[in-house]
N, C-alpha and C positions, 0 to 999 in steps of 0.2 A: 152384614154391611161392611164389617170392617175385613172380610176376607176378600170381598170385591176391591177394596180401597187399598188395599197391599197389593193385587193381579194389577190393576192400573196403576199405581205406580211403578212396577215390575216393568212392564211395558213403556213409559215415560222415557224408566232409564235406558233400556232397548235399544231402545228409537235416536236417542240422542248421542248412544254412543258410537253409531257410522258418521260419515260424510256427506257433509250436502253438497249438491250439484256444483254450487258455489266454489267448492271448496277443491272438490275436485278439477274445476275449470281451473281453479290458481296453479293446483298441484303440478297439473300436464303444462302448465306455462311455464312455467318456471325450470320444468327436464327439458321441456325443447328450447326455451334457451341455455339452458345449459350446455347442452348436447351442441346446438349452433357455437357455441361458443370454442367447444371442445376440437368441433370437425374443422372450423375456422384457423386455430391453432396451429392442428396437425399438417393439414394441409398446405398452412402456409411454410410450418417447418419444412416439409416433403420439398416443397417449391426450391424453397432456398437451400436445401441440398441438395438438389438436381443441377442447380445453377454452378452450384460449387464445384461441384464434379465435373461439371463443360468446362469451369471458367482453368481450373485444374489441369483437363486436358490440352487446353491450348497453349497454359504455356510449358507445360513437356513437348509437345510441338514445334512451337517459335525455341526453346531450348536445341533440341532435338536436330531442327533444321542449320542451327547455326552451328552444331557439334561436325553434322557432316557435309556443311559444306566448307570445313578447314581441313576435314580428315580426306574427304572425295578429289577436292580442287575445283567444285564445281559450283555454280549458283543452286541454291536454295531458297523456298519462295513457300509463304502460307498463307493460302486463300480465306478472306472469311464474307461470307456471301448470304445475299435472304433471299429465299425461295419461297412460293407460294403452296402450301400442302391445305388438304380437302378433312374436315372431321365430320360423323357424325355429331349433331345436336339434335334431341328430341323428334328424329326421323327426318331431319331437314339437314343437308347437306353445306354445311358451312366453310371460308376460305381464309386462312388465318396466315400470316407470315410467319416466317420460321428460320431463324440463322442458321448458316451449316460453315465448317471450315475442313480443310484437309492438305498436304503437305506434297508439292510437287519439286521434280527434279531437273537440271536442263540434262538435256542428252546430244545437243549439240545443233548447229546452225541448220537451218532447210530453205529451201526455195519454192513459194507457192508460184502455184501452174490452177488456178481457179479454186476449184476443189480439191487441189492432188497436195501434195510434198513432194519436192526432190529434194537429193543430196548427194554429197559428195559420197562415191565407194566404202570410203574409208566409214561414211558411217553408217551407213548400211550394213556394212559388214557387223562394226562391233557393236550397236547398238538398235538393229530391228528386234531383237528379240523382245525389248521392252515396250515394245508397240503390240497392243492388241484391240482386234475389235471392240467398239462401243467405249473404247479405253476414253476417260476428258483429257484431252492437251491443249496447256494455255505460250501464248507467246510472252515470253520472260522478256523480251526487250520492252511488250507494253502488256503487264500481268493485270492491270485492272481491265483491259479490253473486252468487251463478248462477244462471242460468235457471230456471224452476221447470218442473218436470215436462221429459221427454224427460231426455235423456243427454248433451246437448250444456252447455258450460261457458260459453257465451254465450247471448244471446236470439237468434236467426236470421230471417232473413227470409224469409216463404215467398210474397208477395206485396208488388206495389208497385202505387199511385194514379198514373195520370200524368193529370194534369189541370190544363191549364195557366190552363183557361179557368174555373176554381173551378167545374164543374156538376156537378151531383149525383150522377152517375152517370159512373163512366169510362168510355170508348169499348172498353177492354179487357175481352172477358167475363168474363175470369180475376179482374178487378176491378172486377166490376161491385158497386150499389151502394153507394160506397163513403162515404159521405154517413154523419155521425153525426148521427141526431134529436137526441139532445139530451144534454149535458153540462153537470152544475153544478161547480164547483169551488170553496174559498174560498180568496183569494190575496191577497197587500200590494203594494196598488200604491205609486206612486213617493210620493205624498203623504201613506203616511204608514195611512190610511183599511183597513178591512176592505171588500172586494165581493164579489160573488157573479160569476165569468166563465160565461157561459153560450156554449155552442157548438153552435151547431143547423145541420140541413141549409141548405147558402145559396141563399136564397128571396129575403132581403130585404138591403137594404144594412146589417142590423144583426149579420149573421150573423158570427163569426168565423171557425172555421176545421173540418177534416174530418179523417177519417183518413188515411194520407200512407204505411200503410205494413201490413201483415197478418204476426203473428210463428207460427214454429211451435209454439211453446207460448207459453204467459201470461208478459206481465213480472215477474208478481207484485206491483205496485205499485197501491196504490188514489190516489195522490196524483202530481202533475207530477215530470218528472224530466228532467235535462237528458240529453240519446242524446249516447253517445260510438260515431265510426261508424270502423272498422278502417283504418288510412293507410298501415301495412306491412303486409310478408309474414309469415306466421308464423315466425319464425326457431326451431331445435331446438337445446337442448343436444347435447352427444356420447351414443351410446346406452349406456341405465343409468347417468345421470347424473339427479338430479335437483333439483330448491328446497326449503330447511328448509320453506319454507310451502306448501300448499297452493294456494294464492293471493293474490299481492300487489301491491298498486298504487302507482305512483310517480306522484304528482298534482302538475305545473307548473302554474302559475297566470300570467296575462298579465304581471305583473312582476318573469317569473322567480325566481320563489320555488317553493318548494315545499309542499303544503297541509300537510303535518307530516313530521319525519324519519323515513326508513324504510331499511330493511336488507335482503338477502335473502344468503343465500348457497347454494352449487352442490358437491353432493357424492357421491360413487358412490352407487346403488339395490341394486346388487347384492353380496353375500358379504360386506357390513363390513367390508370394507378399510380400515383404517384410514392406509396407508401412501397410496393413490391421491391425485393433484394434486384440489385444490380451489378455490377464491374464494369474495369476500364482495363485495358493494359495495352501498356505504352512497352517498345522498346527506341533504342536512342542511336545513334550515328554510332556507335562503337559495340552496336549489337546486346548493350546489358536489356535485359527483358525486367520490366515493371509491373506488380499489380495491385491495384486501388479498388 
């Protein structure tokens, strides 16, 4: 009897020294929150150094812009814009806003003709090489503008004049004809005087200038406008990030200045988080660039 009575409590002790179901139900609670707690962390840090690195990049940009348009002579202009981009979620295809920004150049004054460009020879000459198809060019006299017609948030380019030799026709059939009969315009020259610029196909030594460039939709403009033509890459916010504006332009001027202060700032798209990292940066009428 008493050898049974020691095998049972042998046993007793056995038994009591695993986990109950209990116990293990607390265990697994307590690592997955843990773990939730952990991936919440990281991820948020991830976030806010993703954000850092945009907000980073833009203003080496707005810096950048205003270094060469004192060194160039020329306007300088940085776009920053929200665009609609597609993710997967859980097989279903979802559509989230998304800021982008990127750093254009003028290249000099054009005259729209519907969908086309002209221009004077002279800029033709020293500056088609900066035109390329599908290239975006925004009009710097009004850079918040968009495209008219199509989808796209730029004017695009769906054809280019190479013609070095001003003839009326390019050698390219893709651009063929490319010759404008005739263009009136009224403009203020340097003296002061109103004239009429007239631009006809060039026949005669009085000819000014042709078209230089074919958009995928209209500029929308019936009056000259100076082309700002794309100098970076498109740079992206982090995703479901995006600008309080829709579209805004930071305008340097050749003596470092700025054409008027502007502001944008960068804030979650998705679920109203009000708690997620953000910025602002401002720069001021005399080009100093700010960030908050």
């Amino acid at each position: 009897m008493k050898h049974t009575s020691r095998f049972t409590s042998a046993v007793g002790r056995a038994a009591r020294a695993g986990f109950t179901l209990m116990e293990l139900m607390v265990v697994i609670g307590i690592a997955a929150l843990l773990l939730t707690i952990s991936a919440t962390a990281f991820f948020g840090a991830t976030r806010e150094e993703n954000l850092t690195r945009s907000r980073d990049q833009l203003r080496d940009i707005l810096l950048s812009a205003r270094q060469r348009a004192c060194i160039e002579g020329v306007p300088y202009v940085v776009i920053c814009y929200n665009t609609v981009r597609e993710i997967e979620v859980g097989g279903t295809t979802e559509k989230i806003d998304q800021g982008r920004f990127a750093m254009f150049r003028s290249v000099g004054r054009v005259w729209p003709v519907g969908d086309r460009l002209a221009a004077p020879f002279g800029f033709q000459r020293d500056q088609l090489a900066t035109l390329a198809k599908k290239e975006r060019l925004i009009n710097l006299d009004d850079p918040e503008k968009k495209a008219t017609g199509g989808s796209s948030q730029f004017m695009r380019v769906k054809n280019i004049a190479k013609d070095p030799n001003r003839l009326s026709n390019d050698s390219d059939s893709d651009n063929s004809g490319n010759a404008i009969d005739l263009l009136d315009y009224e403009y203020e020259p340097i003296d002061g005087t109103t004239e009429t610029l007239k631009m006809r196909a060039p026949v005669t030594s009085t000819d000014y200038g042709f078209y230089v460039a074919e958009l995928e939709s209209s500029s929308g403009e019936s009056k000259p406008f100076q082309l700002g033509v794309r100098e970076t890459e498109t740079f992206s916010l982090p995703s479901g990030y995006k600008f309080n504006s829709e579209r805004i332009a930071f305008v340097f001027l050749p003596d470092g200045r700025a054409e008027k202060q502007v502001s944008v700032s960068a804030s979650t798209s998705v679920g109203g988080n009000t708690e997620t990292p953000t910025f602002s940066i401002s720069v001021s009428t005399e080009g100093e660039v700010d960030i908050k």
